[in-house]
Structure formats: C-alpha cells, structure tokens
C-alpha positions, 0 to 999 in steps of 0.5 A, spaced: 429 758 768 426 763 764 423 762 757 429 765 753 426 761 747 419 762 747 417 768 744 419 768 736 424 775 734 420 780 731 424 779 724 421 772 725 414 776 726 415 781 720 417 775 716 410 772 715 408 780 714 413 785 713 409 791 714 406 790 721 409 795 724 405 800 720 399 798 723 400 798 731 397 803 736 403 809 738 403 806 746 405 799 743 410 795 741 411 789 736 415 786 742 408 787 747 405 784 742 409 777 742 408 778 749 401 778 748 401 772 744 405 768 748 400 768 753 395 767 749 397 761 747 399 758 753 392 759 755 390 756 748 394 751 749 391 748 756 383 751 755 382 748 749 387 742 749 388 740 756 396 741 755 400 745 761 406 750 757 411 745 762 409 739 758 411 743 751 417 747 753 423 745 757 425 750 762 432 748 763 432 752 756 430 748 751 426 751 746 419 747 746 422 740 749 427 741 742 433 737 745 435 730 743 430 726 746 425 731 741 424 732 733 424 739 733 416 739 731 414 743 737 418 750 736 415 750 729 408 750 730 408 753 736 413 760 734 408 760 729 402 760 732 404 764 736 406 769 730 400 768 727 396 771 734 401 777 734 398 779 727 391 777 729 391 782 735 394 786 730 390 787 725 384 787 730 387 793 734 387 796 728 380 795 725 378 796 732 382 803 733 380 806 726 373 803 726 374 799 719 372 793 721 371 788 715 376 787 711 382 788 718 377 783 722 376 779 717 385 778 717 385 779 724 381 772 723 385 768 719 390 769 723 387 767 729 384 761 725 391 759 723 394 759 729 388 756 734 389 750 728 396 749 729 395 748 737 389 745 737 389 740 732 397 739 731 402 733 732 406 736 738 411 733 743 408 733 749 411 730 756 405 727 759 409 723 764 413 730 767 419 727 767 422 733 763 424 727 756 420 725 750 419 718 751 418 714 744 410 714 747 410 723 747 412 724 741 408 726 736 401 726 741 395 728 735 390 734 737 384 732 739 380 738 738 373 734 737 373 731 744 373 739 748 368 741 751 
C-alpha cells in the first residue's frame, strides 16, 4: 500500500516557517521538496542509524507504526524531521541560487542539524522483529548515533 501518511502537508510545513514559499527556485514546488525530504530521510534513517523505513512505517497505512500497539512517538519526530529537511534544502537552494551563502546556509544548517537529531538520536518505535507490531521491547528504541561508523 502506498505511504499515504508519510509526507507532512504543506500547511504542516509552513508551519515551523511561513514564508517558505518566498524562497523557492520558479521550476519547484514546496510539495517537490517534501518529497525530497522523504527520501532523504528514509536514507538517514537506515545509513546512519541502521533502520529500514518498513521498521518505522506500517504499510498497511498507518502513519509511522501509529496504531494501538504503538505511543504515537514515531509520526512526531520523524514529520518533523522531515520538515525540517524540506527547510534545509530550502534554504540551501536559495543561498545557492542567489550566491548569499552565510547567513542562508548557516539557516540551511540548522535545519539540517535538527532534523538529523531527531532521527538519529531520537526514542522511536521500531519493529526490529518484522512482525508489523510494537511489541513492549520495540517501543522506545533509543538512538545510538555514537556507535555509527
């Protein structure tokens, strides 16, 4: 089934900056970029913290294993997350294209670094035995950002 919960909205997005819209390239939309995002952290999650996206996100279209075996802690930090990316790559496009790199990529990095912390080093639920529940052991898995390679 497809990820119907996955990305944030774009309201949920304007949200943590309401202005976004003002700084994006004309062949872009904001949803493109919550797309990006997404990817980008399914990638973080199982490069830097060794989690396949099926461990996070139930597919049978639950948002981020939220269902009753779960506490809802997963579609918090990672909708977050990934909004924070979406401003990241934002704001880096933007200092990019307009060659006003300091204070925009010093912005574009701040998001980045609070997404990437809440991933990384963030108490999840995670479904390490593939059996599409959280058992009591699964929930609230701690990051271990200091054991990656």
């Amino acid at each position: 089934m497809a990820e119907t919960n996955a990305p944030p909205t774009s309201a949920e997005v304007l949200i943590i900056r309401t202005d976004l819209n003002d700084y994006l390239p004309e062949n872009r939309t904001l949803d493109s970029y919550i797309t990006q995002s997404l990817a980008e952290c399914k990638r973080i999650l199982e490069d830097d913290r060794g989690v396949p996206w099926s461990r996070v996100y139930d597919t049978t279209d639950d948002a981020y294993l939220d269902n009753s075996d779960a506490t809802g802690r997963n579609e918090d930090r990672i909708k977050n997350a990934i909004i924070h990316l979406t401003a990241s790559a934002i704001f880096r496009d933007y200092s990019i294209k307009n060659d006003i790199e300091e204070n925009w990529s010093m912005l574009a990095d701040y998001h980045d670094s609070m997404a990437k912390t809440r991933l990384i080093d963030s108490v999840l639920d995670i479904d390490t035995d593939d059996s599409g529940a959280i058992d009591d052991d699964e929930e609230g898995v701690i990051g271990q950002s200091f054991l990656r390679r």
